[in-house]
C-alpha positions as CSV (number, residue, x, y, z in Angstrom):
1,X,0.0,0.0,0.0
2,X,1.3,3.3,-0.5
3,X,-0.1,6.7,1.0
4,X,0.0,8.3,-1.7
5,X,-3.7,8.4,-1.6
6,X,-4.1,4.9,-3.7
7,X,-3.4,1.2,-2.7
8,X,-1.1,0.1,-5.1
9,X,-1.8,2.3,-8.1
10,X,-5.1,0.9,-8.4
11,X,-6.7,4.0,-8.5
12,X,-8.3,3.0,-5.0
13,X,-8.5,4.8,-2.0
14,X,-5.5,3.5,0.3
15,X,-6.7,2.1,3.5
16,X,-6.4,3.4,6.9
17,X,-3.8,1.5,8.8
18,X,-4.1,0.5,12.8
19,X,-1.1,3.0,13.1
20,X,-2.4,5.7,11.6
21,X,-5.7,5.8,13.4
22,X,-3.5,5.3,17.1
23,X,-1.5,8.1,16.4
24,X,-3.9,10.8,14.4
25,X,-3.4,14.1,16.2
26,X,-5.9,17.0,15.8
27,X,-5.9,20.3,15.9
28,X,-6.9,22.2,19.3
29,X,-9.6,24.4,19.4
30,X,-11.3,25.9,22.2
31,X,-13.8,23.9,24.0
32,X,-12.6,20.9,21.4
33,X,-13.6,17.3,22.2
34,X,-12.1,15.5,25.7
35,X,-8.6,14.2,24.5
36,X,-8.9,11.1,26.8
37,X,-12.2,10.1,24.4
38,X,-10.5,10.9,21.9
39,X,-8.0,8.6,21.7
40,X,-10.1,5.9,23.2
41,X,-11.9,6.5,20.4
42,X,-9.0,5.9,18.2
43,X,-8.0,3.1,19.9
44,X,-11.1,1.7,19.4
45,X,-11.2,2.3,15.6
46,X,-7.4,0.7,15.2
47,X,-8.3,-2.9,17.0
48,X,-11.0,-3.0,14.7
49,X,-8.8,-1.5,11.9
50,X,-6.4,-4.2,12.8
51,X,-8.9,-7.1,12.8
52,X,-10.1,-6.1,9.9
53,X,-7.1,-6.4,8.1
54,X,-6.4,-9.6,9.4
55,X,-9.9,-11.1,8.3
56,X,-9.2,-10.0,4.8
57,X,-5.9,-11.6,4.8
58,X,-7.7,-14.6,5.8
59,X,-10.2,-14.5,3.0
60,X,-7.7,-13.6,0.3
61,X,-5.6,-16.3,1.1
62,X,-8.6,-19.0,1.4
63,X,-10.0,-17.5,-2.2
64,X,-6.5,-18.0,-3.8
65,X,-6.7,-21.6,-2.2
66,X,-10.5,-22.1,-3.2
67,X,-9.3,-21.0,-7.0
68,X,-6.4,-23.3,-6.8
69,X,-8.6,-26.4,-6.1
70,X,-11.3,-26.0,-8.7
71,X,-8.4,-25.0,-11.3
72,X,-7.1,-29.0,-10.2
73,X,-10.1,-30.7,-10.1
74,X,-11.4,-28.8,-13.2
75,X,-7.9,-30.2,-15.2
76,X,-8.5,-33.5,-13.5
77,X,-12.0,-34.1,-15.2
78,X,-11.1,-32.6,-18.2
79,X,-8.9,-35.3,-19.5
80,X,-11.0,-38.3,-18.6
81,X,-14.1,-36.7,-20.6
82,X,-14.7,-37.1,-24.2
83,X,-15.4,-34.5,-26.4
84,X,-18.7,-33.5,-26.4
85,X,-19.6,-34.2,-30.2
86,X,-18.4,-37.3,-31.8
87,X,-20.1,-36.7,-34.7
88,X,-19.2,-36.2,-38.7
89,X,-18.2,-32.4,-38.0
């Protein structure tokens, strides 16, 4: 990923990493919001940035598997079956 604004020149926005959510500062204005809830808040936001991330790891890797499989059994199959028109043509 690269924070140039796009993941990986896809033309996507880049995601928000874990880190970057823990250590967002803000500006300070009078009568602002409670720093404490604040970063609670951004705590908060990061675990679930974090898990998030993880769980699409996860699914990536089991859809690369999943495609791997069908790509084998697919090939299996495909050279015990005859072709499908035995005919003059």
């Amino acid at each position: 990923m690269y924070r140039s604004g796009q993941l990986n020149g896809t033309g996507l926005p880049a995601r928000l990493t874990a880190h970057e959510a823990r250590t967002r500062t803000f500006d300070r204005r009078r009568r602002g919001a409670d720093p404490d809830q604040v970063r609670e808040f951004q705590t908060q936001v990061a675990d679930e940035l974090t898990d998030l991330h993880r769980r699409l790891r996860q699914l990536t890797e089991e859809n690369e598997r999943l495609k791997r499989a069908l790509r084998d059994w697919q090939t299996m199959h495909a050279r015990g079956c005859r072709p499908p028109n035995e005919g003059p043509w």
